[in-house]
C-alpha positions, 0 to 999 in steps of 0.5 A: 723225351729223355736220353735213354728213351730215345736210345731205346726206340733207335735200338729197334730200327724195324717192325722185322727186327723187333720180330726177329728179337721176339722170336729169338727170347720166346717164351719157353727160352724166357721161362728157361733163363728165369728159372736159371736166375731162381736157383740161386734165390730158392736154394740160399732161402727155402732152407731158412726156417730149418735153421732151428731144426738143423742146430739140433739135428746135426749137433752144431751151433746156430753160428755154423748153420748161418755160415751155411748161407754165408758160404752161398753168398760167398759162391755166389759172389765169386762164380759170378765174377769168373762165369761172366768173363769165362763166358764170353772168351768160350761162349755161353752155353758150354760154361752154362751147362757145367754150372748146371752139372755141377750145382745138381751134385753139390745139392744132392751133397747138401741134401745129404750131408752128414756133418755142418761141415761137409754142408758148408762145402757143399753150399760154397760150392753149390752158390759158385756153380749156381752164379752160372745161371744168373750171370750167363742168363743176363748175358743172354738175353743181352746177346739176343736183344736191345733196347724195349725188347731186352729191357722187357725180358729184364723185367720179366727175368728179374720178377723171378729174382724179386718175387722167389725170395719173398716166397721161398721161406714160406714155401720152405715152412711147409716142405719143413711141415712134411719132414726134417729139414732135408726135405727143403734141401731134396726139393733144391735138388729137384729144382737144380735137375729141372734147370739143367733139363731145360737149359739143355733143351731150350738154351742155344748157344748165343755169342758166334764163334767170330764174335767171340775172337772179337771179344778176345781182342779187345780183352788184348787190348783192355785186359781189365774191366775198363770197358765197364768201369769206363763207361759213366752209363754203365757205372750208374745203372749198375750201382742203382740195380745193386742198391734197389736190390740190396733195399728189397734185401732189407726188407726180407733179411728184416721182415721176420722180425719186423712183422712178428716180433715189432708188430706183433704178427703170428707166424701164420699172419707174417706168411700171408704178409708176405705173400701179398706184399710178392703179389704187389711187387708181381703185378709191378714187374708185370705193368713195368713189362707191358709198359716198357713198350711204350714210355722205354726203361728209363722213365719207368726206372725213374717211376720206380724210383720216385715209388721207392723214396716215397716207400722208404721215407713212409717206412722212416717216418712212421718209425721216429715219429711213434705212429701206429705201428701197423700203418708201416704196412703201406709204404713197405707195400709201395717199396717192395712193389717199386723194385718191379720197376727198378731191377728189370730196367736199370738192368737193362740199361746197365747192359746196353752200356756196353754192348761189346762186354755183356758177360763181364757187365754181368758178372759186375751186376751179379757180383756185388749184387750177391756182395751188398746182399751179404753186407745187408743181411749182415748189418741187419743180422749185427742190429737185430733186437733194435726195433724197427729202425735198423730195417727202415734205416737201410731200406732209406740208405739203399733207396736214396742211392740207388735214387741218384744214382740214376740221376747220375745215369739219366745226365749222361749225354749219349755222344759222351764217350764215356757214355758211349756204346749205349745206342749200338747194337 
């Protein structure tokens, strides 16, 4: 049995303990903290098939209006860096609900804005207030869970995070059909009024005041992201999650172009494509949760994995070698589907790494999660008009890291102290 499925099953020292973990992430508290880390994915994509129409609407160019998503990105980036820290020195709950406040005002400001430049504002700040969610989110279920339990509930919260942005251009279009590109803006102020409601209904407060004062010693002790940093564990699962999403990342940024103007779809078919390739990375987030039980995180992350190489490389090679240009549908599908094993897990144990700094762990997940997804949207943005070996590039790139990374990860044995802390609660 590997290292990291023998951590997981010495994290559940009991039936009672388990019970009282399943208890403490119900379902209505899982439902919360998964819509919690769908605002950041519906806000920065429902609105993309407006940008055409948002040129023209509000006298500006196509430059400006992408610089609205850059602006997001950028937010999102930076919030997350500070909530996962704020949230440890004064608890989760309190930074949480002013994240959730404050994104409901800047998407009522986004959906109403007069100029591309108040919009801009207004979507910085919407994607740094938005990084509350996602970050205090994950440090959440990391408060109240270990080991299966929590990598279960990773997987289920990142499905959210997996499947929202495959969905949610299409979902887009249709709002688009209905009206002007407001009405996908309005429908972001509806959700961000839905995540506030419940997270202050269904969300407590999950760091004790005493463990708190325990972080801040530490931090006295440590002022700087070392416990993170130092641990080899961490690092490597960390840099696997940022990579396996940064490949499904690739695959959306490019998608669009690839199946309709390399493959020759219409818009119609290109939704459908979608659609079913969500379905696909749905049913893996689904059988890697129901799993986990029983094989532990860190064999389905390497399943995961090897699914991805297989995807990427399939992808790769129909590209160079020139064959029929429609069977880059099944190893995209494998792909795609493969990240319902890789983002959950690696999550998982990425956070159990360091127990102690749950927040700041987060906010480095977070973080250079929402940085590489910029660098890749950009790359793909700098390289379109290039066929389809831009897109299969970088999903290969971004999947062998991701790969070794976790061969990295999987190597470090758990009395080394630089893997230390991944077999304590």
């Amino acid at each position: 049995m590997s290292p990291d499925n023998t951590t997981i099953t010495s994290d559940v020292p009991s039936p009672a303990a388990a019970d009282r973990r399943e208890r403490a992430l119900s379902g209505p508290l899982l439902a919360a903290l998964g819509l919690l880390a769908a605002f950041a994915p519906v806000a920065m994509d429902l609105y993309l098939p407006a940008f055409p129409q948002m040129v023209t609407a509000l006298h500006t160019s196509g430059s400006l209006v992408q610089l609205t998503m850059t602006a997001f990105l950028a937010g999102g980036c930076i919030g997350q860096f500070l909530f996962g820290p704020l949230s440890d020195r004064l608890g989760r709950r309190g930074p949480l609900l002013a994240g959730c406040v404050i994104a409901v005002v800047a998407s009522v400001t986004a959906a109403a804005a007069p100029s591309i430049g108040l919009l801009i504002v207004a979507r910085a700040v919407q994607g740094f207030m938005g990084a509350a969610g996602m970050v205090i989110g994950r440090a959440v279920i990391a408060d109240r869970a270990r080991g299966v339990e929590a990598a279960r509930s990773f997987t289920l919260v990142m499905l959210v995070n997996g499947v929202v942005p495959v969905i949610a251009p299409f979902l887009g279009s249709l709002l688009l059909a209905a009206g002007s590109w407001r009405v996908p803006m309005w429908f972001i102020v509806v959700v961000s009024l839905v995540t506030l409601a419940l997270t202050a209904w269904l969300v407590p407060e999950s760091l004790p005041t005493a463990r708190r004062a325990e972080i801040r010693a530490e931090r006295a002790a440590s002022p700087d992201a070392g416990p993170c940093f130092g641990s080899r564990r961490f690092v490597a699962h960390a840099v696997c999650f940022v990579f396996s999403f940064s490949t499904l990342m690739a695959y959306i940024s490019g998608s669009s172009f690839l199946y309709q103007s390399v493959l020759g779809f219409g818009s119609l078919q290109y939704g459908l494509l979608f659609g079913l390739n969500a379905m696909v990375l749905t049913c893996c987030s689904t059988c890697s949760a129901r799993l986990v039980r029983h094989y532990g995180p860190g064999r389905l992350l390497s399943i995961g994995l090897c699914l991805t190489i297989i995807g990427v490389a399939g992808v790769l090679a129909i590209v160079l070698t020139g064959a029929p240009a429609r069977w880059i549908l099944v190893p995209l599908a494998i792909a795609v589907g493969s990240c319902g094993f890789n983002l959950g897990n690696s999550t998982s144990l990425a956070m159990s790494a360091v127990p102690g700094a749950s927040g700041r762990a987060s906010a480095l997940l977070g973080g250079f999660q929402f940085g590489m997804a910029a660098v890749v949207s950009s790359a793909l943005s700098v390289l379109e008009g290039r066929g389809a070996l831009p897109v299969a590039g970088i999903m290969v790139v971004t999947g062998v890291i991701a790969a070794l990374a976790r061969l990295v990860g999987a190597t470090v044995p758990f009395d080394d102290p630089a893997g230390a802390g991944t077999s304590r609660a």
